[in-house]
VOBA-862750 format. One record per atom (N, C-alpha, C): z, y, x; residue in three letters. Coordinates in steps of 0.02 Angstrom, whole numbers, plus 50000, padded with zeros to 5 digits. Example, Ala and Ser with C-alpha at 12.3 -4.5 7.8 and 13.67 -1.06 7.14 Angstrom:
503904971650660ALA;503904977550615ALA;503904983550660ALA;503544988850642SER;503574994750684SER;503945000250645SER;
//
This chain:
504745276752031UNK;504575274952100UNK;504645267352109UNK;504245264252143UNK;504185258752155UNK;504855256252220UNK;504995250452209UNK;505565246552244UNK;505475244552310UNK;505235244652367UNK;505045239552398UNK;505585240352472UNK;506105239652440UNK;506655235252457UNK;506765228052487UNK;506465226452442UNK;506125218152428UNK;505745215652437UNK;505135210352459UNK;504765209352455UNK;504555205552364UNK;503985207952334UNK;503775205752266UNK;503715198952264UNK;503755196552217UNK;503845189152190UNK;503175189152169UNK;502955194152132UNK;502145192952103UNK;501725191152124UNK;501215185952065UNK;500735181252105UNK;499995184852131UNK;499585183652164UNK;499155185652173UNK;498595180452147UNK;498045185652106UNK;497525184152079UNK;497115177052100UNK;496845178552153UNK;496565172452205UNK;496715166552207UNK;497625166352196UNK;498065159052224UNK;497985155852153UNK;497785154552100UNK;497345152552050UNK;496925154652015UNK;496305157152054UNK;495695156652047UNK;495295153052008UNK;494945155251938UNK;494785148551908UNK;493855151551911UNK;493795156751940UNK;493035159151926UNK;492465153651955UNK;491935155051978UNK;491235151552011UNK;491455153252068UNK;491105149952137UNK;491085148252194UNK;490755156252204UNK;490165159852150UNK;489735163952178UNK;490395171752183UNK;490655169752120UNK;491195175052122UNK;491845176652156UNK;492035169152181UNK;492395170952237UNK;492145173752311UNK;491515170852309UNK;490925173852379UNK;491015180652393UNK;490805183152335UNK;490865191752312UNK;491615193752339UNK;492175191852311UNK;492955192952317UNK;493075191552375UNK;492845188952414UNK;492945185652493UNK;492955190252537UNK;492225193852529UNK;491585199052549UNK;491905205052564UNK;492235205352496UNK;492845212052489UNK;493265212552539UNK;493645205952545UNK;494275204652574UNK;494075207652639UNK;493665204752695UNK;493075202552749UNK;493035212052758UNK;492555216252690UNK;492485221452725UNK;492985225452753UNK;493485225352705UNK;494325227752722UNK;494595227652792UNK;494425221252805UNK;494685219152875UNK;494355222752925UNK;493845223352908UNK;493325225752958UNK;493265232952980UNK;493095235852908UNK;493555242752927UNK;494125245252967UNK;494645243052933UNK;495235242652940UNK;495395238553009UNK;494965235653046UNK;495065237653096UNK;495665228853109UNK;495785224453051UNK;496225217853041UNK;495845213053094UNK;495345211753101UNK;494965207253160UNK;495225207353202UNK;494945215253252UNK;495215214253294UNK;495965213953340UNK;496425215953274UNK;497145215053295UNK;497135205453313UNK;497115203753280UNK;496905196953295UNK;496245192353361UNK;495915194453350UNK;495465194353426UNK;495935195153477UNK;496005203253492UNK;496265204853562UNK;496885201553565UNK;497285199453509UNK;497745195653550UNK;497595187253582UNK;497185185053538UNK;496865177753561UNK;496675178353624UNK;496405184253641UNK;495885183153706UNK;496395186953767UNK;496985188353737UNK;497455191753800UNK;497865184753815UNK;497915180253783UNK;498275173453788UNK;497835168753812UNK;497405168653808UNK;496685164453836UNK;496685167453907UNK;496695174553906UNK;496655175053992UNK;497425173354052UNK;497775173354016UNK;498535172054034UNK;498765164254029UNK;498375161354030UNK;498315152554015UNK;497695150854032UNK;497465150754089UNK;496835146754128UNK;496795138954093UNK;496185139254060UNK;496195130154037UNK;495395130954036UNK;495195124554036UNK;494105123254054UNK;494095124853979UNK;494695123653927UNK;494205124053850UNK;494865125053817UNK;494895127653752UNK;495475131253716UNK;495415127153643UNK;495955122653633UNK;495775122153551UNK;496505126653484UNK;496065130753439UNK;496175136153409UNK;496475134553336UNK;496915133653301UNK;496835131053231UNK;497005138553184UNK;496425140553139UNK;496665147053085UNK;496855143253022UNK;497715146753003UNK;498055143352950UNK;497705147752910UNK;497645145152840UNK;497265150352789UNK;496725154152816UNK;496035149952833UNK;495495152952876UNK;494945156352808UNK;495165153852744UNK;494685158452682UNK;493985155152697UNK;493495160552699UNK;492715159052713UNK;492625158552800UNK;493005158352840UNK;492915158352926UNK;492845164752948UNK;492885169952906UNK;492545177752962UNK;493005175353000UNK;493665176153029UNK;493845176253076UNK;493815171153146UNK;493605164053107UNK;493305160453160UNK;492615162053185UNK;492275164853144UNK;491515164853160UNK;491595173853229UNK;491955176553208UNK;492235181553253UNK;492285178653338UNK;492735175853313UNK;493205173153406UNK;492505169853418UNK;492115165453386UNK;491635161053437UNK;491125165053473UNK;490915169653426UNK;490615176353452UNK;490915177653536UNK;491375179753512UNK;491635183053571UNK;491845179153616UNK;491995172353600UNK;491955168353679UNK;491455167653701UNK;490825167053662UNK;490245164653676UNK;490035169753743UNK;490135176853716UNK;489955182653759UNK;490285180353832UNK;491015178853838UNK;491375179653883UNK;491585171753918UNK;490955166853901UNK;490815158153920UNK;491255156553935UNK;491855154653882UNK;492365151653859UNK;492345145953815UNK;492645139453832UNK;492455135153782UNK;492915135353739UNK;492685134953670UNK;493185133853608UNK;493165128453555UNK;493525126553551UNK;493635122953483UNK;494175125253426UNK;493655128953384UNK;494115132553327UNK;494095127953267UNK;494435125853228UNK;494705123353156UNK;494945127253113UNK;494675126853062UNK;494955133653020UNK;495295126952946UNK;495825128052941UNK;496315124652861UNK;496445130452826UNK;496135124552775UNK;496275130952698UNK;496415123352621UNK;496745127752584UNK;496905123352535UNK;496235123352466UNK;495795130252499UNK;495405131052407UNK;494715127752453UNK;494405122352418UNK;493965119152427UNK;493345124252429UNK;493415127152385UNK;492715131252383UNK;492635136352428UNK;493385139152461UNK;493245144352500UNK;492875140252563UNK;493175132952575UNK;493035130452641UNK;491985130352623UNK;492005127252574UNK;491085125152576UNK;490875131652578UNK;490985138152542UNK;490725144152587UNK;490775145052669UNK;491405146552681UNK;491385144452776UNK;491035139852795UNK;490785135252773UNK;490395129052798UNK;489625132152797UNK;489525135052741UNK;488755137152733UNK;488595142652791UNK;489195148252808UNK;489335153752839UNK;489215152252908UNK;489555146452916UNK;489595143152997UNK;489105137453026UNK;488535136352994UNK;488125132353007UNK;487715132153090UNK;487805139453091UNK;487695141653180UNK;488085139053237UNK;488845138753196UNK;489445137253251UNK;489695131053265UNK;489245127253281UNK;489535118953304UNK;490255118253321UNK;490585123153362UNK;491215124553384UNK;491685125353318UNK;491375126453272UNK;491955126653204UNK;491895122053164UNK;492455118853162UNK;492665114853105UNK;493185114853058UNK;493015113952989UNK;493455115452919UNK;493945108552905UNK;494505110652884UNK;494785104752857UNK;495405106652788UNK;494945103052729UNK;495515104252670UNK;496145100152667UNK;496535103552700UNK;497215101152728UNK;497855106152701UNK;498385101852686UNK;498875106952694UNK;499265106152786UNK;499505110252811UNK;499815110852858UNK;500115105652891UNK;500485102652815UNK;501025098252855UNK;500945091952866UNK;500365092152820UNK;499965084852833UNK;499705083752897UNK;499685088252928UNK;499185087252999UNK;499685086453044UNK;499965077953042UNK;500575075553079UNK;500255075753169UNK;499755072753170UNK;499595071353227UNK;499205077253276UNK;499155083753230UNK;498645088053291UNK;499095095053320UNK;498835093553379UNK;498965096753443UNK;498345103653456UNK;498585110053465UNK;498125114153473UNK;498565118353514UNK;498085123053558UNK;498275128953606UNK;498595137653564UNK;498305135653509UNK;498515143253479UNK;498435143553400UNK;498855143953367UNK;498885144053274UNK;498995150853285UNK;498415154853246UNK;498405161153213UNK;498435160853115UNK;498495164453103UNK;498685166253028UNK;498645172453033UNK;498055176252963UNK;497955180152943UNK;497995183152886UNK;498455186152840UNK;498585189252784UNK;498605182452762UNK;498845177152763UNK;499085171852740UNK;500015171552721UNK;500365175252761UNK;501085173352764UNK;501355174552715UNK;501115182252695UNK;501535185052635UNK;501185181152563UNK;501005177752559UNK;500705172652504UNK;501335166652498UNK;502015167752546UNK;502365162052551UNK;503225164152535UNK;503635162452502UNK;504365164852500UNK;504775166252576UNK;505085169952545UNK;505675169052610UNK;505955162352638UNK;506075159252592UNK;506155153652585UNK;505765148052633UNK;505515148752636UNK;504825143052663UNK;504395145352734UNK;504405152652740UNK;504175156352790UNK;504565152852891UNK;505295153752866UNK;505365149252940UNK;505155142652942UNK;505095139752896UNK;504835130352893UNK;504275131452909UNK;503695134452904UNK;502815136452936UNK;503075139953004UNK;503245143852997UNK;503555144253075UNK;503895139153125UNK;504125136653115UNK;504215130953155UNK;503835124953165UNK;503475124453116UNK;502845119153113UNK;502365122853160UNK;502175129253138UNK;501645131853207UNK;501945130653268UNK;502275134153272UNK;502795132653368UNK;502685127553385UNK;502895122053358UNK;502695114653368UNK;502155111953376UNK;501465114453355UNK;500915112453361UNK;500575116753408UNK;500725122553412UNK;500615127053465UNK;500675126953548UNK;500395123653603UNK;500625125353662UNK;500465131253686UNK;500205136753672UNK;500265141753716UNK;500675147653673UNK;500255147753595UNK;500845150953552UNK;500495155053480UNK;501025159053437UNK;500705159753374UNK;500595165753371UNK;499905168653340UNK;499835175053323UNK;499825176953240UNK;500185180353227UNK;500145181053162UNK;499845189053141UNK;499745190853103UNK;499445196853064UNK;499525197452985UNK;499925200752973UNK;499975202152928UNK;500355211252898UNK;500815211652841UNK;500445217852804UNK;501245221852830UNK;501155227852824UNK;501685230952827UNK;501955233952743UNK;502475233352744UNK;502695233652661UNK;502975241752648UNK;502165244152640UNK;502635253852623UNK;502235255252600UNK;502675261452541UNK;502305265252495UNK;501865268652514UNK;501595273252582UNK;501165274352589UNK;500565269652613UNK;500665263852627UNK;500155262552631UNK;499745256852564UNK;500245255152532UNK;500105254552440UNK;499595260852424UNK;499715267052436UNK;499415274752386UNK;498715270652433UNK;498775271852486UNK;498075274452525UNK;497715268852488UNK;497565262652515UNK;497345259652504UNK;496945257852423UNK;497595260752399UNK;497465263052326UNK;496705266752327UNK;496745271952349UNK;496035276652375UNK;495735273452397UNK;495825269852442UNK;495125265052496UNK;494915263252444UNK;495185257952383UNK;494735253252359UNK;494265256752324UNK;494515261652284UNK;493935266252232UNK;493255263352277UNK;493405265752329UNK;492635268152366UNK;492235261852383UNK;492745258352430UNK;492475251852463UNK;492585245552442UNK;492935243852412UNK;492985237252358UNK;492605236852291UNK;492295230552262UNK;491885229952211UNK;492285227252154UNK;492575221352181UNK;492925219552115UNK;493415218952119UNK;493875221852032UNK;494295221152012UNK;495115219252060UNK;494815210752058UNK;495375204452063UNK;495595206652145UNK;494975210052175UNK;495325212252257UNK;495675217652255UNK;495505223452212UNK;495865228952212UNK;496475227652193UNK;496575223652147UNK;497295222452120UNK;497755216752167UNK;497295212052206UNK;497795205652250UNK;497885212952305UNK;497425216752331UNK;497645219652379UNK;498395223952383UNK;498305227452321UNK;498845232052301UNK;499765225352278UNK;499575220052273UNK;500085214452272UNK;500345211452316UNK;499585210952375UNK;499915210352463UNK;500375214552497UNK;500225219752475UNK;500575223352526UNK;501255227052506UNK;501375223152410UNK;502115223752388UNK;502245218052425UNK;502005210652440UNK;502355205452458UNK;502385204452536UNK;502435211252580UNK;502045213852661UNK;502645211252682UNK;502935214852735UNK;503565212352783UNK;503825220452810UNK;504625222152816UNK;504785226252877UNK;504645220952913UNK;505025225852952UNK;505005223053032UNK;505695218453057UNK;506025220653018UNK;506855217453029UNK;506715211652978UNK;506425211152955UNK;506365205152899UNK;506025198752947UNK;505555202452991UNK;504895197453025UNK;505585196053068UNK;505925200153105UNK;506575197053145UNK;506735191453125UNK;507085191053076UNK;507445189653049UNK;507255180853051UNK;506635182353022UNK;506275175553018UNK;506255170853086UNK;506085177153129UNK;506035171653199UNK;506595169653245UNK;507245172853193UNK;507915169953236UNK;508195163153192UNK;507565161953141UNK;508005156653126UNK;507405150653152UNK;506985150153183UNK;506625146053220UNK;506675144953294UNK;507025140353333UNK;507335139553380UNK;506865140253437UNK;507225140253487UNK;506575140053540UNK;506055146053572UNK;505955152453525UNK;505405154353525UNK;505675159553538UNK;505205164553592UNK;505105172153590UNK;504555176053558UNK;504945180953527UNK;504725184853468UNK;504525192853498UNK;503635193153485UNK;503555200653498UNK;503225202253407UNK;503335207853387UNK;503025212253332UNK;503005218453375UNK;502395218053356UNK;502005226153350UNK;501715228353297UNK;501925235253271UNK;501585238953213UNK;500735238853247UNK;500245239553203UNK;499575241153198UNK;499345246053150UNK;498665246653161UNK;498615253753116UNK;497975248853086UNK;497895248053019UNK;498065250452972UNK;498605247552918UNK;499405247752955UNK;499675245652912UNK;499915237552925UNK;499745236152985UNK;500015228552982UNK;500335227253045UNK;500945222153047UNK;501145220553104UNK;500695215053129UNK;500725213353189UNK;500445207753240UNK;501035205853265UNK;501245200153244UNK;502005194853274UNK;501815188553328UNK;501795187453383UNK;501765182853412UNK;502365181353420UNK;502295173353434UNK;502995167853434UNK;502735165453490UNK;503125162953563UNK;502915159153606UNK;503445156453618UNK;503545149453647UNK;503815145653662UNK;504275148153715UNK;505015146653711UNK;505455149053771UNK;505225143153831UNK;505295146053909UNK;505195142453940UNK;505745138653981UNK;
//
C-alpha cells in the first residue's frame, strides 16, 4: 500500500521537459482536457467572479502564478467579456515555450499578457487577485508559506488557490480516467505524481498559520481538489 502520509518528494516529468514545443502542446492539451472534465476551471472561475462581485472596481487586474498555455486566462476573459467587466489578466510562467504557446492561443485576448518571470522578481507589481492552479504542489513544504506571503502582498483583494487533494482513492480513479482520456504517457504518469505531492487539509492549515495577516477558507471540490482562498485580515 502506498504511504501518503506525506506529501512525495518525486519529480514530475514536465518540471524538466527536454521534448519539442509540438510535444509539450500535445501534454498541455491533456493537462487542459482533465481540467475540463473534471470540472478544475470552474472551481477557479466561480471563485474569481464571487470576489469581483464583492469588490466593486471600473476594472480588475488578475495575475495567474504558473498560467502553462493560458486555458485558464483565456477562460476568465471569456467570461468577463459575457458579464462587461474590465480585465487585465497576466499570466507568469517559468517554461518559455509553454508561454509562446499561450501567446499563439491568446492572440484574440488583448486583455492577456505573458511574462517569463519568476515571482519574486516582480518587485514592483500590484494586482487585485493572484490565482494559482495545480501549481503549489510542484513546491516543498518548505517554500510553500514564502509564495504565500508574496501573493498576500501583491494581492489587494485576495488569493485563490486550487489545487489536489492527496488520497488513495483518488490516485486509483484517475488511474482509470487516464486509460480513456489522456494520450500521453508523461501526463498519465505527472498526473498520478500530483496528486502523491496533493495536500490534506490540515496541512493547507497549517501553511496559512504561518503567513501573517490573512484569513484562510479551504473547501474540498469534487474532483478531488481543495479551493484555498487567503484574504487579507481587515
Amino acid at each position: 500500500m502506498m504511504d501518503l502520509s506525506v506529501r512525495s518528494n518525486q519529480e514530475e516529468q514536465l518540471d524538466d521537459f527536454q521534448g519539442s514545443q509540438k510535444e509539450l502542446e500535445v501534454m498541455l492539451e491533456d493537462i487542459n482536457r482533465v481540467n475540463r472534465l473534471l470540472g478544475g476551471i470552474h472551481i477557479t472561475s466561480n471563485a474569481v467572479f464571487r470576489m469581483l462581485r464583492e469588490h466593486k472596481k471600473e476594472s480588475y487586474t488578475i495575475l495567474d502564478v504558473g498560467c502553462s498555455d493560458g486555458e485558464m486566462l483565456r477562460k476568465l476573459a471569456l467570461k468577463a467579456r459575457k458579464s462587461n467587466i474590465t480585465v487585465n489578466l497576466i499570466g507568469l510562467d517559468l517554461n518559455s515555450d509553454a508561454l509562446e504557446i499561450a501567446r499563439k492561443k491568446s492572440v484574440d485576448f488583448p486583455e492577456i499578457s505573458y511574462l517569463n518571470r519568476d515571482v519574486f522578481t516582480l518587485n514592483s507589481i500590484e494586482v487585485d487577485i493572484v490565482i494559482t492552479t495545480l501549481t503549489l504542489h510542484h513546491f516543498s513544504n518548505a517554500n510553500i508559506p514564502i509564495f504565500l506571503e508574496r501573493f498576500a502582498n501583491m494581492a489587494h483583494i485576495g488569493v485563490i488557490i486550487n489545487d489536489l487533494h492527496r488520497s488513495r482513492l483518488a490516485y486509483y480513479l484517475f488511474k482509470a480516467f487516464s486509460v480513456i482520456f489522456i494520450k500521453t504517457e508523461t501526463a498519465k504518469h505527472d498526473g498520478l505524481i500530483s496528486i502523491l505531492r496533493g495536500f490534506k487539509k490540515k496541512e493547507l492549515q497549517t501553511f496559512s498559520d504561518q503567513v501573517p495577516n490573512v484569513q484562510s477558507q479551504i473547501s474540498w471540490k469534487w474532483a478531488f481538489r481543495y479551493r484555498w482562498i487567503l484574504k487579507k485580515c481587515a
